[in-house]
N, C-alpha and C positions, 0 to 999 in steps of 0.2 A: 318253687322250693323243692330240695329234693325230695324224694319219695322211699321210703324206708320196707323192706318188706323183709317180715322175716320169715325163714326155713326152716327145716329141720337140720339143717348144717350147722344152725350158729353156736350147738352145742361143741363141734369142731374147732373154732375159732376158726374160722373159716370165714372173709370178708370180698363179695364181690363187687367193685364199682365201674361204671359207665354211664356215660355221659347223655344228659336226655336228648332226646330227636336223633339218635345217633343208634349205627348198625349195632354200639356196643351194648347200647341200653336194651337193645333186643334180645340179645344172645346173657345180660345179666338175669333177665326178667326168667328166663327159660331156666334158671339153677333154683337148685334146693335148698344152696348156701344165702347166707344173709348178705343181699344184695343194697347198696345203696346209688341210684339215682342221681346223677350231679347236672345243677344246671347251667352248665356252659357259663360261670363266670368265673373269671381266673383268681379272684382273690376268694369268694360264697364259695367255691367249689374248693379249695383248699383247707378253708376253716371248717367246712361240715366234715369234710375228709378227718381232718387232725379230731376236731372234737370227739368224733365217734371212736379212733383209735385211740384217743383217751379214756374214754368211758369204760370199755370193755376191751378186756386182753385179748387180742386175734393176736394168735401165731402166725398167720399168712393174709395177707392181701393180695390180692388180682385185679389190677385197675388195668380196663381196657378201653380203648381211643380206636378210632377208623382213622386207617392211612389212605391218602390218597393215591392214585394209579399200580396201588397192588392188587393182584389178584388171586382168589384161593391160597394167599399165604399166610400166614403170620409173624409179624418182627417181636422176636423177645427182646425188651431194651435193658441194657445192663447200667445205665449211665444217667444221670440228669444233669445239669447244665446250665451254670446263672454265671454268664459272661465268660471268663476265663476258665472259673472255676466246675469240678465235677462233682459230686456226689456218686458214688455206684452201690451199686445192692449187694446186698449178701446175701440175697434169694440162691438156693441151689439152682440156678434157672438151666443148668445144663440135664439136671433130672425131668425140668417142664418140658425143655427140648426134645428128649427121646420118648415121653409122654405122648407127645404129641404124632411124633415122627412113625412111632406105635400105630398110631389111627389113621396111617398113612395121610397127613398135613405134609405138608411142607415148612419149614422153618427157615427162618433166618437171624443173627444173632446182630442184635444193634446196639452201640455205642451213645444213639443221636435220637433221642424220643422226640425232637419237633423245635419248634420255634414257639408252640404259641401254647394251647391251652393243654396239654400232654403234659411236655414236658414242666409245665408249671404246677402244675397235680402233684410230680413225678419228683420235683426238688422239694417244695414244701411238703410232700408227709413224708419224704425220707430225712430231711432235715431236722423235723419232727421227731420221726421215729428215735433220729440219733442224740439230737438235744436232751430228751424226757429217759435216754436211757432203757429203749423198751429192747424187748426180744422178740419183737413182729418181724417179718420177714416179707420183704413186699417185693411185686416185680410189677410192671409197666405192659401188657400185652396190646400191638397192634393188631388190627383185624382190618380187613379190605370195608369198604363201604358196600352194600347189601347188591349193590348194581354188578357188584365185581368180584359175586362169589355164584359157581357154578350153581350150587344146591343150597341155598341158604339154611331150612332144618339140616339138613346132614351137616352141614359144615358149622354149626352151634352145634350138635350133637357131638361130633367130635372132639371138641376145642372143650365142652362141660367133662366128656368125658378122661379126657388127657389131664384137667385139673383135677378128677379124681383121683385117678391113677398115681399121679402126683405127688 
């Protein structure tokens, strides 16, 4: 079940999620902000997601997923994805870009959050967000898997501190 921890961020509205056993769950674990824990299943993981953006008003989500054979990068995803159809964000994600680009990261701007348990994160609480009428502001960040980042503290270091900046 996921795991809830809270920070001193969450007076922010400030919401971080990733997914457990996963590089993301490590780099959410290391923030101040109120992190939530998702347990890799694509429908449990969209419902605890949506509940909690319902309960309490976050102005911003950060929900982050490991991409397979990237490396020291990160993909900002602007888009999610159920068959035909899109949903896209209206995260300023071009402000998280230069955030980041700040901390000298590397960035890249993605359309295409995944096939499988991202992207499905990624349409049910922005579908959410849009149904229920909220003013949260969500984006999708990928992060390399822990094997395929140079410096793994520094490069969470970085990536928390570009979401501050933010």
């Amino acid at each position: 079940m996921g795991n809830m921890l809270a920070g001193p961020g969450e007076a922010d509205g400030i919401l971080l999620t990733g997914f457990e056993g996963t590089s993301a769950e490590l780099l959410v674990k290391k923030a101040v902000y109120k992190s939530l824990i998702l347990p890799n299943d694509k429908v449990l993981d969209s419902q605890i997601l949506s509940a909690e953006i319902g309960r309490q008003s976050y102005r911003y989500v950060f929900s982050f997923g490991q991409k397979p054979v990237i490396r020291d990068k990160v993909y900002l995803e602007t888009a999610a994805r159920n068959g035909d159809s899109m949903i896209f964000t209206d995260f300023a994600y071009g402000k998280l870009r230069d955030a980041l680009k700040a901390e000298d990261l590397e960035v890249r701007i993605s359309d295409n959050a995944g096939t499988s348990f991202c992207n499905a994160l990624y349409w049910n609480a922005l579908a959410y967000i849009r149904d229920h009428g909220l003013e949260t502001k969500m984006v999708f960040v990928h992060i390399p898997f822990c094997k395929n980042m140079t410096e793994m503290d520094g490069f969470f270091d970085k990536v928390l501190k570009a979401v501050e900046n933010c």
